[in-house]
PDB file of the backbone (N, CA, C, O) and the ligand in Angstrom, with CONECT records:
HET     ZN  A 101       1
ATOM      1  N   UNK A   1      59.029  85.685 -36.002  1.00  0.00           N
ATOM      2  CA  UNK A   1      57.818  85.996 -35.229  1.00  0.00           C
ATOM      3  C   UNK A   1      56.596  85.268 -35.787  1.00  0.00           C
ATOM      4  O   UNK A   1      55.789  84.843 -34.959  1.00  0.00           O
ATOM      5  N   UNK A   2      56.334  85.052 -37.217  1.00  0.00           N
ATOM      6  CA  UNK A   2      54.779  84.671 -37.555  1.00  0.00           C
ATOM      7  C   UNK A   2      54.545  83.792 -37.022  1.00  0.00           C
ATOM      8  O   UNK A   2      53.397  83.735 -36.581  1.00  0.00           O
ATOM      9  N   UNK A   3      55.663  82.381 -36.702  1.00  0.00           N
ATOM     10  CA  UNK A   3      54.668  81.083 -35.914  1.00  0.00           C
ATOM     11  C   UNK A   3      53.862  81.458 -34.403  1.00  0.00           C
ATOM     12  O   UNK A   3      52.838  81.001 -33.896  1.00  0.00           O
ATOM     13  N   UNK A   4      54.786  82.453 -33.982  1.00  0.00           N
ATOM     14  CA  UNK A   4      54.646  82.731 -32.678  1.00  0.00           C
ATOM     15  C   UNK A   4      52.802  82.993 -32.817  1.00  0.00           C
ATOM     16  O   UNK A   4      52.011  82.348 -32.128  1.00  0.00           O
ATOM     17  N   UNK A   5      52.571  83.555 -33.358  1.00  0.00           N
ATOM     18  CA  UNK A   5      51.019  84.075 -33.328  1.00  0.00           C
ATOM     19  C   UNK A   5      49.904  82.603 -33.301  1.00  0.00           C
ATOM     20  O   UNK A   5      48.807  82.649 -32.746  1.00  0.00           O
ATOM     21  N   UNK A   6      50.464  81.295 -34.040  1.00  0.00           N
ATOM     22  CA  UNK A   6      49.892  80.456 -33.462  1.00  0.00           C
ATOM     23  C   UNK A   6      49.890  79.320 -32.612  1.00  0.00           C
ATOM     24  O   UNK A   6      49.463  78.175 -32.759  1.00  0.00           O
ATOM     25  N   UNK A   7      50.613  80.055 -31.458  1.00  0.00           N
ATOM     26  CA  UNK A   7      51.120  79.105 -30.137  1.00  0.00           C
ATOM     27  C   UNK A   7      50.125  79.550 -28.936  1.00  0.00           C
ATOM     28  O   UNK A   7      49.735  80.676 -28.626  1.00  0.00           O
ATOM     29  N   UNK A   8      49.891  78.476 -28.454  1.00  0.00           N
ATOM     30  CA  UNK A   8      48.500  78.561 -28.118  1.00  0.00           C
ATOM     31  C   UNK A   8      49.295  79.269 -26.255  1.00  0.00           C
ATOM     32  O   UNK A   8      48.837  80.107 -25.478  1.00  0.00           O
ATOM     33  N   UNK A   9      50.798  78.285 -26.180  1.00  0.00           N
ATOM     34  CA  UNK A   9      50.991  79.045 -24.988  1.00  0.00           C
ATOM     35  C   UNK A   9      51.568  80.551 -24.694  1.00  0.00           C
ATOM     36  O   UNK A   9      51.986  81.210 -25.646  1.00  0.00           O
ATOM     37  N   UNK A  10      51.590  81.164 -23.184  1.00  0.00           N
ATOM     38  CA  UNK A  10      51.725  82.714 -23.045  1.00  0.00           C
ATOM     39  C   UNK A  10      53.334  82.317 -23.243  1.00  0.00           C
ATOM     40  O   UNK A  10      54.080  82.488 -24.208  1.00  0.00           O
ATOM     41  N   UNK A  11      53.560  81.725 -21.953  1.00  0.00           N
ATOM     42  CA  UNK A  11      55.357  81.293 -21.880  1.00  0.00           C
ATOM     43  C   UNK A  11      56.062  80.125 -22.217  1.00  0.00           C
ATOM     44  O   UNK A  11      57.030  79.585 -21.681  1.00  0.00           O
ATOM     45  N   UNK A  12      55.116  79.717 -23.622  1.00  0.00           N
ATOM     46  CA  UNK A  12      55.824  78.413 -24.186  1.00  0.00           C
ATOM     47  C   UNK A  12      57.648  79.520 -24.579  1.00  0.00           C
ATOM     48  O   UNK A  12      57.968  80.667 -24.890  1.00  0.00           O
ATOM     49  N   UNK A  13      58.345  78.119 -24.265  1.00  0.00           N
ATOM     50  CA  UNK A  13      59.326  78.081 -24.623  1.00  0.00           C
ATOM     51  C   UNK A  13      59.584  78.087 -26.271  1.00  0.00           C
ATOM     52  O   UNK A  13      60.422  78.614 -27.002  1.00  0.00           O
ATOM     53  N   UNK A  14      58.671  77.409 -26.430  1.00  0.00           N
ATOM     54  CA  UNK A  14      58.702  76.338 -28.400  1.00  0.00           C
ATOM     55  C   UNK A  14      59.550  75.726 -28.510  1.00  0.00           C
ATOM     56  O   UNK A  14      60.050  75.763 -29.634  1.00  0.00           O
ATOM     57  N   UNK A  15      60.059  75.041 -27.733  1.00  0.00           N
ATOM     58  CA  UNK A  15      61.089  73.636 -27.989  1.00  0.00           C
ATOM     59  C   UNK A  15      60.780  72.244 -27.903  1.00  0.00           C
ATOM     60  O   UNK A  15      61.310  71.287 -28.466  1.00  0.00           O
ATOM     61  N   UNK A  16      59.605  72.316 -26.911  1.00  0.00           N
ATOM     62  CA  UNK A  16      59.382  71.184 -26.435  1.00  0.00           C
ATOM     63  C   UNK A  16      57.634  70.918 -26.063  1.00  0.00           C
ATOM     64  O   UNK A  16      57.106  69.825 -25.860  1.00  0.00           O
ATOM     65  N   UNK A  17      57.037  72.138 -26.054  1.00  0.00           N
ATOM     66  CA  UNK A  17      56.000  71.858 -25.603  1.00  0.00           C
ATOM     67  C   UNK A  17      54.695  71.162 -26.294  1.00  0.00           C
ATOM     68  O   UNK A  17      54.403  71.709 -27.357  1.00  0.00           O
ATOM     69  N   UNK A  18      53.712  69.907 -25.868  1.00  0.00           N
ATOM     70  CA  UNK A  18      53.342  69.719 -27.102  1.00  0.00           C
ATOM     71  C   UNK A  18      52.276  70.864 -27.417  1.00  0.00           C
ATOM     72  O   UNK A  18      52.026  71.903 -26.805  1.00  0.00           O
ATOM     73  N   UNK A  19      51.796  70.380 -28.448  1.00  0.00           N
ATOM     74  CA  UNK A  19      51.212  71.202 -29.409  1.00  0.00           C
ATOM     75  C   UNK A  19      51.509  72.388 -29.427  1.00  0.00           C
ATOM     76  O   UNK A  19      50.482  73.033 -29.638  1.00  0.00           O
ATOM     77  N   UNK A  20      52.775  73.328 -29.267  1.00  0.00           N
ATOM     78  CA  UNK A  20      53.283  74.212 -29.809  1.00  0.00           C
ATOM     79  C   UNK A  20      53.541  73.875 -31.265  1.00  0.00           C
ATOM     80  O   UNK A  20      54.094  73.012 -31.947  1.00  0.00           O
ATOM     81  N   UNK A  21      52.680  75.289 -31.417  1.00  0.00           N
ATOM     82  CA  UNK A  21      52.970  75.771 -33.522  1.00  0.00           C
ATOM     83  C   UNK A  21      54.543  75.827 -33.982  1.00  0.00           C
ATOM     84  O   UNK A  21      55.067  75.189 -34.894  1.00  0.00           O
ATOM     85  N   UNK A  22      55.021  76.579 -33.274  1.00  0.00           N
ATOM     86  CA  UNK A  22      56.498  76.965 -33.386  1.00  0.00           C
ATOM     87  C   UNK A  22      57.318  76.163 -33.397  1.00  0.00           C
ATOM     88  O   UNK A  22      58.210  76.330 -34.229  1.00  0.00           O
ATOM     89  N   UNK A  23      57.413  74.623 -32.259  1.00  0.00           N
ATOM     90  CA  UNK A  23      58.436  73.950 -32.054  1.00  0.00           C
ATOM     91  C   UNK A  23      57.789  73.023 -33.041  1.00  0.00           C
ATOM     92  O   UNK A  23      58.564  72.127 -33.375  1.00  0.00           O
ATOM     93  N   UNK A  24      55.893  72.920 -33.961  1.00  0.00           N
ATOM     94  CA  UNK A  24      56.374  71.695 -34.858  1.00  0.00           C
ATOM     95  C   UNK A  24      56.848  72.513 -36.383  1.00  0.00           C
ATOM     96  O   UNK A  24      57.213  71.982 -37.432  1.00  0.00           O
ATOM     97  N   UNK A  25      56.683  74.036 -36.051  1.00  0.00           N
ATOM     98  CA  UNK A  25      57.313  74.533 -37.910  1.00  0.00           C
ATOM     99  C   UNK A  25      58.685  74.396 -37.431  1.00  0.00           C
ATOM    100  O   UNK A  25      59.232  74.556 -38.521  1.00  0.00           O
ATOM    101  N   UNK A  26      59.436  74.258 -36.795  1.00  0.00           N
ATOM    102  CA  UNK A  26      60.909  74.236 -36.613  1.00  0.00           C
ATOM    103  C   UNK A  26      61.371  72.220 -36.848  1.00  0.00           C
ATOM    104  O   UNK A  26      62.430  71.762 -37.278  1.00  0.00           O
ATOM    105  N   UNK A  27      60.407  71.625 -36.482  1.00  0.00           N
ATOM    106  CA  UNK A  27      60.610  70.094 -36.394  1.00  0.00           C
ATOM    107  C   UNK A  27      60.142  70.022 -38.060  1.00  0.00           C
ATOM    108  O   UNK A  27      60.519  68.998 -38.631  1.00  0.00           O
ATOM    109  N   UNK A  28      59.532  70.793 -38.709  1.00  0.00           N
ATOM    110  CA  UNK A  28      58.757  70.496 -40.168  1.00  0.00           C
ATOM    111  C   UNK A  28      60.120  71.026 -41.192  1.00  0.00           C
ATOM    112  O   UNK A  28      60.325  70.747 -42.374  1.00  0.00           O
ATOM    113  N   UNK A  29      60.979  71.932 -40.200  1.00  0.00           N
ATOM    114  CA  UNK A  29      61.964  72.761 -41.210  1.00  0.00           C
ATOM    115  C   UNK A  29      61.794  73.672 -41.972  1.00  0.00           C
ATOM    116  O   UNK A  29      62.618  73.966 -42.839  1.00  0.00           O
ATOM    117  N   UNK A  30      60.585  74.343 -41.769  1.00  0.00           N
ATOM    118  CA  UNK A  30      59.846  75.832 -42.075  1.00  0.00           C
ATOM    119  C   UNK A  30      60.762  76.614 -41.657  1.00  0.00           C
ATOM    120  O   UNK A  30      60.882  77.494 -42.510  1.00  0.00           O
ATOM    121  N   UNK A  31      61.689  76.831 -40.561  1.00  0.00           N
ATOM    122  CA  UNK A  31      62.541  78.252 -40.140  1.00  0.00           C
ATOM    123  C   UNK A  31      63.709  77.981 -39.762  1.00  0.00           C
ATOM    124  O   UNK A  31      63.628  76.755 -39.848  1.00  0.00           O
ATOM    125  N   UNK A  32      64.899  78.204 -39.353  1.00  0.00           N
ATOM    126  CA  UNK A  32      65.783  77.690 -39.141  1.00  0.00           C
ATOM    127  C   UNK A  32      65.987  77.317 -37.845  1.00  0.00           C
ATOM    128  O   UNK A  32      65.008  77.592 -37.151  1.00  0.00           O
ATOM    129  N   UNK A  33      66.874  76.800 -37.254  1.00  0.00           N
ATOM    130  CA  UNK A  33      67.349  76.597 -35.684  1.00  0.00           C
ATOM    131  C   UNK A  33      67.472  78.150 -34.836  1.00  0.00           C
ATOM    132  O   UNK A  33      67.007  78.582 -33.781  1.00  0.00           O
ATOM    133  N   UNK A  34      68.663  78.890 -36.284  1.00  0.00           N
ATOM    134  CA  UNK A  34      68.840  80.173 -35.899  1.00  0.00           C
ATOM    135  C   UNK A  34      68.224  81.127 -35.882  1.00  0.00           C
ATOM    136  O   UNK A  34      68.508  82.196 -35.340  1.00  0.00           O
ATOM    137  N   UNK A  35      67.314  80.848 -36.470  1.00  0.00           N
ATOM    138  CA  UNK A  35      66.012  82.204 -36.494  1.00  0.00           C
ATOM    139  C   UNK A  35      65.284  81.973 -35.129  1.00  0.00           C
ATOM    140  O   UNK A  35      65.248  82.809 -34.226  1.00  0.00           O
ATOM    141  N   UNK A  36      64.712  80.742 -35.092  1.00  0.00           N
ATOM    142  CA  UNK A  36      64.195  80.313 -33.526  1.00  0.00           C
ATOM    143  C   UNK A  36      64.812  80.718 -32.572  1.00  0.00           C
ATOM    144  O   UNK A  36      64.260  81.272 -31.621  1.00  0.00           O
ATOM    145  N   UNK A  37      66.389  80.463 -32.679  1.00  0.00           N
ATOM    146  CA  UNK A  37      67.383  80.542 -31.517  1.00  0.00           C
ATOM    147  C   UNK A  37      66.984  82.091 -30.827  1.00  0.00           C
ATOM    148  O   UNK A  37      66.572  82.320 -29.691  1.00  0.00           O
ATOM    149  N   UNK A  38      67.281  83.098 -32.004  1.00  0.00           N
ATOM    150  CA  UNK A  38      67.449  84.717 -31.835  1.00  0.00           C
ATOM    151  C   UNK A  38      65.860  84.472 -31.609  1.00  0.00           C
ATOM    152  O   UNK A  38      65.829  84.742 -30.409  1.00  0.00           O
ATOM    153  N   UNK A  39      64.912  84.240 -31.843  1.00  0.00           N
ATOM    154  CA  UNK A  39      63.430  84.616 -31.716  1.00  0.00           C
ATOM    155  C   UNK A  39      63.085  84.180 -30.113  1.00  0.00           C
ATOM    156  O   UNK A  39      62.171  84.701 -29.473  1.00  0.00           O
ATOM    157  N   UNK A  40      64.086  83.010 -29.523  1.00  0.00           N
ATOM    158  CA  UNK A  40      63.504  82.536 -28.268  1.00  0.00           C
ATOM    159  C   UNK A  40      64.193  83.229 -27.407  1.00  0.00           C
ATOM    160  O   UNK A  40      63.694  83.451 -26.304  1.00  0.00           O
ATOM    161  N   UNK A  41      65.582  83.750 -27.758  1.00  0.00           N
ATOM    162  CA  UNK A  41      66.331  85.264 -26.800  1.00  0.00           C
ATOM    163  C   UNK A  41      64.913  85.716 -26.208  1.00  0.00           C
ATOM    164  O   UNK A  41      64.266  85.582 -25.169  1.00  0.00           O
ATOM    165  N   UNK A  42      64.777  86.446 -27.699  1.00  0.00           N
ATOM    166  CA  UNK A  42      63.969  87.466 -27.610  1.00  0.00           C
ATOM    167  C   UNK A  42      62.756  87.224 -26.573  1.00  0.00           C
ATOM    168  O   UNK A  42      62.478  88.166 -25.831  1.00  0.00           O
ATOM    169  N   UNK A  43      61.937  85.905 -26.456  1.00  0.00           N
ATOM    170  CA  UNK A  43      60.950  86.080 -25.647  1.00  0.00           C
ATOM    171  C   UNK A  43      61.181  85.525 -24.367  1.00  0.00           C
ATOM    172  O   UNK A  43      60.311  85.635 -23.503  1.00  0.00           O
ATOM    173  N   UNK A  44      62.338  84.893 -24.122  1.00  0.00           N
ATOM    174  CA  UNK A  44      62.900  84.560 -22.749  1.00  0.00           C
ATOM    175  C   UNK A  44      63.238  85.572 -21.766  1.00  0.00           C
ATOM    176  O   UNK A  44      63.002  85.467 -20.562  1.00  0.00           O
ATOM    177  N   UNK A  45      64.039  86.972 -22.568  1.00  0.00           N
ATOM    178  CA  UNK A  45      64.258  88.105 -22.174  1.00  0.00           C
ATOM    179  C   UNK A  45      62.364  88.695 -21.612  1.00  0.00           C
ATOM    180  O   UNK A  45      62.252  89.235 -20.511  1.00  0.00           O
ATOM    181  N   UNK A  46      61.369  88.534 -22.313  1.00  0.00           N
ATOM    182  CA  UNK A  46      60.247  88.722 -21.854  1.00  0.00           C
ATOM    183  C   UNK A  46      59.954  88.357 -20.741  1.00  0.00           C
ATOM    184  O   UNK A  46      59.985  89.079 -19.744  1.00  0.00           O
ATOM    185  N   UNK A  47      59.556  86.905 -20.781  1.00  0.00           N
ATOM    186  CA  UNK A  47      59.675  86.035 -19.844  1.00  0.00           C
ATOM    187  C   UNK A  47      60.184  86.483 -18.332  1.00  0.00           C
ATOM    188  O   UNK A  47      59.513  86.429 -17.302  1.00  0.00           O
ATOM    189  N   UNK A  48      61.136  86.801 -18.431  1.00  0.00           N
ATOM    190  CA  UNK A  48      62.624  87.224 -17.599  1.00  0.00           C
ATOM    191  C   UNK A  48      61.570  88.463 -17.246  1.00  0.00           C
ATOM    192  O   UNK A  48      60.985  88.388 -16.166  1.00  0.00           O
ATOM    193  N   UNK A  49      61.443  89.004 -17.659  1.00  0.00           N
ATOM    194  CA  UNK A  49      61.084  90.631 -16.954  1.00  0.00           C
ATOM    195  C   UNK A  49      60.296  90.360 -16.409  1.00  0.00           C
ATOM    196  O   UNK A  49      60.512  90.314 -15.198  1.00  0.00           O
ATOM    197  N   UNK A  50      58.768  89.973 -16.921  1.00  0.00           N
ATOM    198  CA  UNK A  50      58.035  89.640 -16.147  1.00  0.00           C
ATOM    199  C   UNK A  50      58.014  88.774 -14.972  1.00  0.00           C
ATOM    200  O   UNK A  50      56.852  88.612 -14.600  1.00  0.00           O
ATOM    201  N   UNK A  51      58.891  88.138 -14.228  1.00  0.00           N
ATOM    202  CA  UNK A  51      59.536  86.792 -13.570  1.00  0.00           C
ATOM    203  C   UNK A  51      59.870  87.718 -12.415  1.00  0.00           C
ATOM    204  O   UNK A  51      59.760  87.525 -11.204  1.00  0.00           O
ATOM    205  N   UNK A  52      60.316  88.800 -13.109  1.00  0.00           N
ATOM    206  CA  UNK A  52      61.795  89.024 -11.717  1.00  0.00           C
ATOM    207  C   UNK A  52      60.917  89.905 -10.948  1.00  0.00           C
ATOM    208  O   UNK A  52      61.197  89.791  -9.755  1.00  0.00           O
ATOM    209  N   UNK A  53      59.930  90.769 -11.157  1.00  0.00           N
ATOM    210  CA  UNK A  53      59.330  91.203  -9.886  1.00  0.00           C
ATOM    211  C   UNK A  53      58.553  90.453  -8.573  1.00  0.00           C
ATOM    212  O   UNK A  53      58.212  90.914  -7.484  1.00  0.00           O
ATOM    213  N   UNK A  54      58.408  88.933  -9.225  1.00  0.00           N
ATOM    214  CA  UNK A  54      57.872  88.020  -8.145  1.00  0.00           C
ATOM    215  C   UNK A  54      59.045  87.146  -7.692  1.00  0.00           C
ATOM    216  O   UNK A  54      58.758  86.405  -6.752  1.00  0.00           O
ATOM    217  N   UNK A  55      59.876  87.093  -7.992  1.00  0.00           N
ATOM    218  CA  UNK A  55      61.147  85.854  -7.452  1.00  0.00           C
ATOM    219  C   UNK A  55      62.571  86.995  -7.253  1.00  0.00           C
ATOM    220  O   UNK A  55      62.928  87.911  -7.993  1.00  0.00           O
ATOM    221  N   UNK A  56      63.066  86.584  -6.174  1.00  0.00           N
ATOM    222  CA  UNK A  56      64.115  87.371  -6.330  1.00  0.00           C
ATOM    223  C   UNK A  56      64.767  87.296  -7.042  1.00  0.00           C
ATOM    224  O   UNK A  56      64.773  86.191  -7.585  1.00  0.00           O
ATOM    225  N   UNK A  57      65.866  88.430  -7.632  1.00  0.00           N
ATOM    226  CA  UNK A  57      66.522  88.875  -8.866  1.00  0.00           C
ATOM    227  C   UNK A  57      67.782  87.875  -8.874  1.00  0.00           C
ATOM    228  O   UNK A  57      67.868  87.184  -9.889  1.00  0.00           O
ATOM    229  N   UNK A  58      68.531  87.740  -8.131  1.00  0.00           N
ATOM    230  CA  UNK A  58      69.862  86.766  -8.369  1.00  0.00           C
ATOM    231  C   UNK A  58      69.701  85.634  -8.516  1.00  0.00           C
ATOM    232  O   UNK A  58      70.170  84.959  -9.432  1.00  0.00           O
ATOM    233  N   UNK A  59      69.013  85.265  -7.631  1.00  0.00           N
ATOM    234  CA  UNK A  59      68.584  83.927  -7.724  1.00  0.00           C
ATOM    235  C   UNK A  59      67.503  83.207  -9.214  1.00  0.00           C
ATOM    236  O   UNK A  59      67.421  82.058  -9.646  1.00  0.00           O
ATOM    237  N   UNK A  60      66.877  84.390  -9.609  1.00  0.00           N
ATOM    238  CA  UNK A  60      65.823  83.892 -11.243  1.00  0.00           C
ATOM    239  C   UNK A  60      67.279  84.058 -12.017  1.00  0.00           C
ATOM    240  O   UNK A  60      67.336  83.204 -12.902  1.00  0.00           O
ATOM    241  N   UNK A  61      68.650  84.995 -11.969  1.00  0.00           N
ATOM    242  CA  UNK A  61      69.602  84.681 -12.995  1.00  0.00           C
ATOM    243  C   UNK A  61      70.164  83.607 -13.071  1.00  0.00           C
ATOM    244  O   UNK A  61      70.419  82.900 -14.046  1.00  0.00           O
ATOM    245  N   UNK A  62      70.421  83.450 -11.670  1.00  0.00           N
ATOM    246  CA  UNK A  62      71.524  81.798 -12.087  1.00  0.00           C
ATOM    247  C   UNK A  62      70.800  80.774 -12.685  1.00  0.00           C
ATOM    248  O   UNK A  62      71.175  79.858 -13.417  1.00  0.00           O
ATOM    249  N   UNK A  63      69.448  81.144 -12.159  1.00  0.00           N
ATOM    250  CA  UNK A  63      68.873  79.959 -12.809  1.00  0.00           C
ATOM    251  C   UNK A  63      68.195  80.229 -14.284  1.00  0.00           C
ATOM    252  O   UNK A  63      67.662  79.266 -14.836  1.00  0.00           O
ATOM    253  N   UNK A  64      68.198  81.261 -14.812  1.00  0.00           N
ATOM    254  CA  UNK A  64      68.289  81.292 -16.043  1.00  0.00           C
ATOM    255  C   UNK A  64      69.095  80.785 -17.113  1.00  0.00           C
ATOM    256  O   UNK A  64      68.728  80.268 -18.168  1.00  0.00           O
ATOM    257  N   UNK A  65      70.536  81.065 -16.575  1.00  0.00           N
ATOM    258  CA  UNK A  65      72.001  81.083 -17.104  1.00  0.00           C
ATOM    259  C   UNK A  65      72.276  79.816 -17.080  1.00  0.00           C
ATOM    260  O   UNK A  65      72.919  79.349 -18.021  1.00  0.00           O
ATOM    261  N   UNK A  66      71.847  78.963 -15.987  1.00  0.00           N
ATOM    262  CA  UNK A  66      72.085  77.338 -15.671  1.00  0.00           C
ATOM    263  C   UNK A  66      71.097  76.649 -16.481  1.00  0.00           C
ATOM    264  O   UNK A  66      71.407  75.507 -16.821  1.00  0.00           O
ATOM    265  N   UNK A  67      69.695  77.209 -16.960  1.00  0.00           N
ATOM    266  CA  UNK A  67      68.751  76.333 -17.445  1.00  0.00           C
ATOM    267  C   UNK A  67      69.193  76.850 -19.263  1.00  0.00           C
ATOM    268  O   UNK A  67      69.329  76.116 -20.242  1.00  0.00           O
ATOM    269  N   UNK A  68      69.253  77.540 -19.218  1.00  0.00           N
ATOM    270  CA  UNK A  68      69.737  78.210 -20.727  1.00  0.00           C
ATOM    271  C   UNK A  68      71.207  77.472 -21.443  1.00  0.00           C
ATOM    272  O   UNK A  68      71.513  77.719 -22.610  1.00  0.00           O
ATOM    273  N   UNK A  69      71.695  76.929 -20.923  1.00  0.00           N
ATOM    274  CA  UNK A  69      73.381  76.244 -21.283  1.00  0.00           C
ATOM    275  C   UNK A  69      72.710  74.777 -21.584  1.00  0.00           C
ATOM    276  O   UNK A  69      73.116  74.000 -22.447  1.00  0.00           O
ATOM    277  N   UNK A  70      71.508  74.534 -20.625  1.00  0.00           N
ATOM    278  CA  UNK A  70      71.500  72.896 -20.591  1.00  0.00           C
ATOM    279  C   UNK A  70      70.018  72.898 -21.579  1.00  0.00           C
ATOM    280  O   UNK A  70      69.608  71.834 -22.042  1.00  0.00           O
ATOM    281  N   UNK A  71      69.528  73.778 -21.750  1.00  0.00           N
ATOM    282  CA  UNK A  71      68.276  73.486 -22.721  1.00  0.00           C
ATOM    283  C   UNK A  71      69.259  73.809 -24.300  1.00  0.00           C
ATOM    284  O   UNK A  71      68.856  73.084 -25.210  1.00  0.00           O
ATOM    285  N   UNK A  72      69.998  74.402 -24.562  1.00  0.00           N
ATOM    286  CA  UNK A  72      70.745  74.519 -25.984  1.00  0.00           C
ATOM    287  C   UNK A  72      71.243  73.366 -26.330  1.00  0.00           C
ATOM    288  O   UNK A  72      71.399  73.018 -27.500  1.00  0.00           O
ATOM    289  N   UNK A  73      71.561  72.611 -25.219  1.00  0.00           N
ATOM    290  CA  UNK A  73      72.510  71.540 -25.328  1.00  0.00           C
ATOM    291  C   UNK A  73      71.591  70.123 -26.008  1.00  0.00           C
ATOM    292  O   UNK A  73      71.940  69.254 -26.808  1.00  0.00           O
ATOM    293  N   UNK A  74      70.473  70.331 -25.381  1.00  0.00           N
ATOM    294  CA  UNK A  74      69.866  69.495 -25.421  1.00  0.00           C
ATOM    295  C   UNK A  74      69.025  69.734 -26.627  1.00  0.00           C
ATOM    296  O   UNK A  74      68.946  68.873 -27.503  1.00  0.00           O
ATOM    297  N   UNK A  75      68.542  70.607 -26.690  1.00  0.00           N
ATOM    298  CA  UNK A  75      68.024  71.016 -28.096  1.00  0.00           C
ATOM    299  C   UNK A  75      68.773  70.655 -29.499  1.00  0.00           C
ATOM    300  O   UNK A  75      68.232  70.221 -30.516  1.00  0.00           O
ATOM    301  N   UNK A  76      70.244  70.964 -29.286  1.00  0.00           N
ATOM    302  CA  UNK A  76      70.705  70.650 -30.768  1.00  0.00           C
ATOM    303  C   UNK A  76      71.086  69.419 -30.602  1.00  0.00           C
ATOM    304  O   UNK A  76      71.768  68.914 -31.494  1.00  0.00           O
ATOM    305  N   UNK A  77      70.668  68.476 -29.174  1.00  0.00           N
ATOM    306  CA  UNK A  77      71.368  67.467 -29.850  1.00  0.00           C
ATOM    307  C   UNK A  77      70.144  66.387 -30.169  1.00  0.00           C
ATOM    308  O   UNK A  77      70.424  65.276 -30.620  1.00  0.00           O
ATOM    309  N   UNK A  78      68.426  66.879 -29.842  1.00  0.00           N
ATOM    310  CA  UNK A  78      67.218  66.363 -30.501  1.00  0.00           C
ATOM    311  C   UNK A  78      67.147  66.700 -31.846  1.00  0.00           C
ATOM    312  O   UNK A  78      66.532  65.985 -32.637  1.00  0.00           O
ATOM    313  N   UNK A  79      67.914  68.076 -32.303  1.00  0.00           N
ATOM    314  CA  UNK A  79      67.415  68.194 -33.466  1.00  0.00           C
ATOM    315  C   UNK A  79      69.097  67.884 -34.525  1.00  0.00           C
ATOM    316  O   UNK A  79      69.572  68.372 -35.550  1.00  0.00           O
ATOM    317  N   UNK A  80      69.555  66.707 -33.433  1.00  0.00           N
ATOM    318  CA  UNK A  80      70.360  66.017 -34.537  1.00  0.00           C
ATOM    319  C   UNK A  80      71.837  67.235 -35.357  1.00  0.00           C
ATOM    320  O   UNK A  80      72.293  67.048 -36.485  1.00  0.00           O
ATOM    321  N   UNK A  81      72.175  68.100 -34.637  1.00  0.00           N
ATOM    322  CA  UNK A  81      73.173  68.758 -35.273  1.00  0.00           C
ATOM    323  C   UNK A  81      74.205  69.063 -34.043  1.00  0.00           C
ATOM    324  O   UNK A  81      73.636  69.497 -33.041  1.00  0.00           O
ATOM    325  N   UNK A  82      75.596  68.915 -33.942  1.00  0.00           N
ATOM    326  CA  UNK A  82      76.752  69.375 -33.719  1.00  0.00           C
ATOM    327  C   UNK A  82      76.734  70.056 -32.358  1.00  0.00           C
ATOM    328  O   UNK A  82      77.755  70.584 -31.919  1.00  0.00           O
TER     329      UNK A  82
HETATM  330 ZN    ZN A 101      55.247  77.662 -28.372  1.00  0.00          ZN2+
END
């Protein structure tokens, strides 16, 4: 959680956005992949709640589930691991 407090966005992701705090202490190697990983659950699941009373519900999952497989993918393979 502590980087989170200095990310300037509401629904940054922290993977990619620039000047997110979070995605450059994770690029600096301040926290792990896996701490991020479980920390970005956590605020995607946020994200997600707040989402689904304006978009319909089946349709914000698949596309959660579809954007979530292809942003991991892509993530570990910028940050160079397996
Ligand atoms: Zn961020």
């Amino acid at each position: 959680m502590l980087a989170a407090h200095n990310c300037r966005f509401k629904d940054c992701t922290h993977r990619e956005e620039p000047g997110c705090a979070v995605f450059q202490i994770v690029k600096d190697g301040l926290i792990s992949e896996e701490r991020l990983d479980s920390y970005q659950r956590l605020t995607e699941e946020l994200i997600f709640e707040s989402k689904k009373s304006e978009i319909g519900l089946k349709r914000l999952e698949k596309e959660k589930y579809r954007k979530r497989s292809v942003d991991i993918k892509e993530y570990k393979k910028f940050m160079g691991k397996p």
